[in-house]
Structure formats: structure tokens, C-alpha cells
N, C-alpha and C positions, 0 to 999 in steps of 0.2 A: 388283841384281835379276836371276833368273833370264828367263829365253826363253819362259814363262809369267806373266811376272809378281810371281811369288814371291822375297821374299827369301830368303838364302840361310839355308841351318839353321846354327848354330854350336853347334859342335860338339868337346868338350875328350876327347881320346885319353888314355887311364890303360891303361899295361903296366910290367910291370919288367922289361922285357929290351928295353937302349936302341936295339938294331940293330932289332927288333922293333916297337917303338914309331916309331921314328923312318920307319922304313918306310909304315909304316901313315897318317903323316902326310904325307908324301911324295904317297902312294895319292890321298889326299883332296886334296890341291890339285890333281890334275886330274881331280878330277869336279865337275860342274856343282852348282851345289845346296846343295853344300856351305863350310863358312868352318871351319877349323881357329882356337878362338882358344886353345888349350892344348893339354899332356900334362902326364901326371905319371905316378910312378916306381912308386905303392902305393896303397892306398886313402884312407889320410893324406892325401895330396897333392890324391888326387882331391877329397875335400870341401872342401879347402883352395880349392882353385881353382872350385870351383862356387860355394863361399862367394861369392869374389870376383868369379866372372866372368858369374854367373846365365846360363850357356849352356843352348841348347835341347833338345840332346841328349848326354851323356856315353857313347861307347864304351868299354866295361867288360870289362877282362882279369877272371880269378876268382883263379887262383893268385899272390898275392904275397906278400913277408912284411910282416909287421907289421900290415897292417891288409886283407884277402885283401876280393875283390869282391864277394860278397855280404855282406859288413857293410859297405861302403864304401854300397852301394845300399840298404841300411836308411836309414841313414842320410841320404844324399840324397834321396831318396824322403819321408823324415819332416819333413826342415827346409826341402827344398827344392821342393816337390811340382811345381811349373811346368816341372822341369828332368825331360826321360823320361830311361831306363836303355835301353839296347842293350848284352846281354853280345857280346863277341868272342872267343872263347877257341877249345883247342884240343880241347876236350873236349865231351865229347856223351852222359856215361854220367848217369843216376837222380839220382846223389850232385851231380852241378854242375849239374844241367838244374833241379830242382826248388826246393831253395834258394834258386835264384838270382832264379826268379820269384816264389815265394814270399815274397822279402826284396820285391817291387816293380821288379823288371826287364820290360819291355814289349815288348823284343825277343830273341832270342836268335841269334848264329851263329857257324860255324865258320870259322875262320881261311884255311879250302880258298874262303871265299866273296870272288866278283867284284866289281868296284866298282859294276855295277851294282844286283848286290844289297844290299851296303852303303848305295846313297841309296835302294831301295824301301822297305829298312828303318825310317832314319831319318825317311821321307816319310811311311811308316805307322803307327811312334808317336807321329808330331806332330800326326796326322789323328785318333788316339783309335784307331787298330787296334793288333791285335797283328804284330810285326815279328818274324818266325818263317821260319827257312830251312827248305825241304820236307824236310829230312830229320828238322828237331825236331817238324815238325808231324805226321809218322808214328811218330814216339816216343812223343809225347803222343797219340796216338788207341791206339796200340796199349796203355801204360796206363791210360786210358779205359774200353779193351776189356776187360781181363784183370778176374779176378775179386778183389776184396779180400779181402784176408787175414783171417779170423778171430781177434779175439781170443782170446786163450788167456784159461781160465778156474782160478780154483786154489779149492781148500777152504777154505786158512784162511792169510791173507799176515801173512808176523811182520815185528815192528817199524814197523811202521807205513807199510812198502812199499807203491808205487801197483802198481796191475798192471803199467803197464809200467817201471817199477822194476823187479819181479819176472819180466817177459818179458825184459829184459835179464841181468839174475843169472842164469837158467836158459840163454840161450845163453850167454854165460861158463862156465858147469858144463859145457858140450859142447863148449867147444872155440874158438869161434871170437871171430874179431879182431874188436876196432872195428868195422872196416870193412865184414865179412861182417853183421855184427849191424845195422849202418845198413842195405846192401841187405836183408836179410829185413825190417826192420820200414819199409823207405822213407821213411827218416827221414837226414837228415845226419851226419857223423861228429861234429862237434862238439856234438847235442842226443844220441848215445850216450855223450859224454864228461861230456854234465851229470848224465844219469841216473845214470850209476856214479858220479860224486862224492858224490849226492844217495845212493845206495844203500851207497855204504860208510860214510856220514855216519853214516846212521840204524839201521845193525847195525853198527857201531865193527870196520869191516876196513879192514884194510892194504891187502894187496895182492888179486890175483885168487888167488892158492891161498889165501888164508883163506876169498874168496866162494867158490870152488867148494866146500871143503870145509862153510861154509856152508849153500850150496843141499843139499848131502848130504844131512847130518844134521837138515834139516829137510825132507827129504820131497820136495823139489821137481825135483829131479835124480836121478839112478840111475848110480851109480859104473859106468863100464865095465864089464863080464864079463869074467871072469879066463880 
């Protein structure tokens, strides 16, 4: 029991960088509050071990291979819903902030954070708060703030494209990456990677110069000026 009373949270650390990880567990046995009863290497492992060890809160790296942190926290979140999410990672941009809560993570913070902020954290989504370092909680108010983007509107969408099907194929025709296309529509790169599978499905393309050429020929884009 903690100095209040309280038992302590347990708590299963998921990174895949073992200096990184083991660090972080290191951190936690001496802070108050807290009981380390795992880590693990991926997201895999992570569910592995919540499977087994029904801890009360998981700290969650996002980029790993094989099975990355917000699917890991789907996941947990759906089978295991008693168990909160705390991401810990190094990253703080649209594309990892939003996903991650989105998938069911309850806290978010940056790896720049204290120990003490790590047990307010975990003390806050055991309490039913959100566990949010001041600089995510200024990111979140500032796109709160900002104005929503407008749909785009087309005449007439071929083959049976959703809007944003066809809001993805038109950036494509302009130019830009995955990645740009996720930040303009504030979507994650892997739900830009299902739309274009789903849009070259359903107009039989290969690659992206077949979609650009494409969006062309149907109106939806305007070939550069020569």
C-alpha cells in the first residue's frame, strides 16, 4: 500500500527499443504508486501480457514493428476494457496524438516527461480522467480551435468512389505523399492507405500514375500548366 492508502497501480511497460524499455522500468520502481508487473517488445507482446497479467494500466510506446501502439490499444481496450492506456512515446504530431486516442488511450505523453508526471498520469486514468501532458492538452485545444475543413463537393464521382475516396485520388493527382494527404484530411496514414486500396479496387488501377492520369481524364484534377 501506498502513504495514502492506496494500492499500488500495476503497470506493464511496452517499447521496442530494450535500452529504452528497460529504462523506463528502471524509472518506475522508484516511484511510489507504482508496481512494474511486465514489458514487452511490440504490440503483440503487449496484449500477450495484459491477456495474462490483467494490469491496471499499460504504458504504450506507438511506433513498433509488427503490431505498432495504436492497434495494440484497440485491441486492449476492446477485450480488455478494465486495463487504461497511457501512450509514452516520442512524438506529439496530429498523425500519432489522434489515432492513438481515438483507438482508446486515456493518457498521452512525451518521453521528455518526469516521474512525477508519469504517476499523475497513471493516477488520473485510474480515477476516470484524462492523463494528458500540458503540452498535448494545448494541441488538443488548439485543434478544437481551428476551423474544420470543408468537405469537398464533386459533380458526378465514377465507379462507385465515396467522397472521400475521391478527396484522396484528387490529392494523389497533385502530388502528394500518404502522409501529406493524412495531415490535410486529419486522418491517419494507414486509413489513407485503406482508401487508396479501396479506390484503386473499384476503378481497376495499379499504380498512382494510372490514378492520376485517372482523376485527369475524368474531370477531377487539371494537369499542370505547361
Amino acid at each position: 500500500m501506498t502513504e495514502d492508502g492506496q494500492r499500488p497501480a500495476r503497470v506493464v511497460v511496452v517499447d521496442d527499443q530494450t535500452v529504452v524499455r528497460e529504462g523506463i522500468v528502471m524509472l518506475l520502481g522508484l516511484l511510489p504508486g507504482i508496481e512494474v508487473v511486465g514489458a514487452a517488445g511490440d504490440g503483440n507482446e503487449a496484449v500477450q501480457l495484459v491477456d495474462e497479467l490483467a494490469p491496471d494500466v499499460v504504458l504504450m510506446d506507438l511506433r513498433m514493428p509488427r503490431c505498432d501502439g495504436v492497434e495494440a490499444t484497440r485491441r486492449i481496450r476492446a477485450e480488455h476494457p478494465g486495463t487504461q492506456v497511457v501512450v509514452l512515446t516520442t512524438y506529439a504530431d496530429d498523425e500519432s496524438l489522434f489515432p492513438a486516442l481515438r483507438a482508446g488511450a486515456r493518457g498521452y505523453l512525451t518521453k521528455d516527461a518526469g516521474g512525477d508526471e508519469i504517476v499523475r498520469a497513471v493516477r488520473s486514468v485510474l480515477s476516470g480522467d484524462a492523463g494528458l501532458s500540458p503540452s498535448i492538452q494545448r494541441r488538443l485545444l488548439e485543434r478544437l480551435s481551428a476551423p474544420e475543413p470543408q468537405p469537398a463537393t464533386f459533380a458526378e464521382v465514377p465507379d462507385g468512389l465515396t467522397t472521400r475516396e475521391t478527396e484522396v485520388l484528387v490529392l494523389i493527382a497533385e502530388g502528394l505523399s500518404n502522409q501529406e494527404i493524412a495531415h490535410n484530411l486529419h486522418v491517419s496514414t494507414a486509413t489513407v492507405k485503406t482508401h487508396i486500396n479501396n479506390l484503386f479496387a473499384k476503378a481497376g488501377l495499379k499504380d498512382r500514375a494510372q490514378a492520376v492520369r485517372y482523376a485527369y481524364a475524368r474531370g477531377l484534377a487539371k494537369p499542370p500548366a505547361k
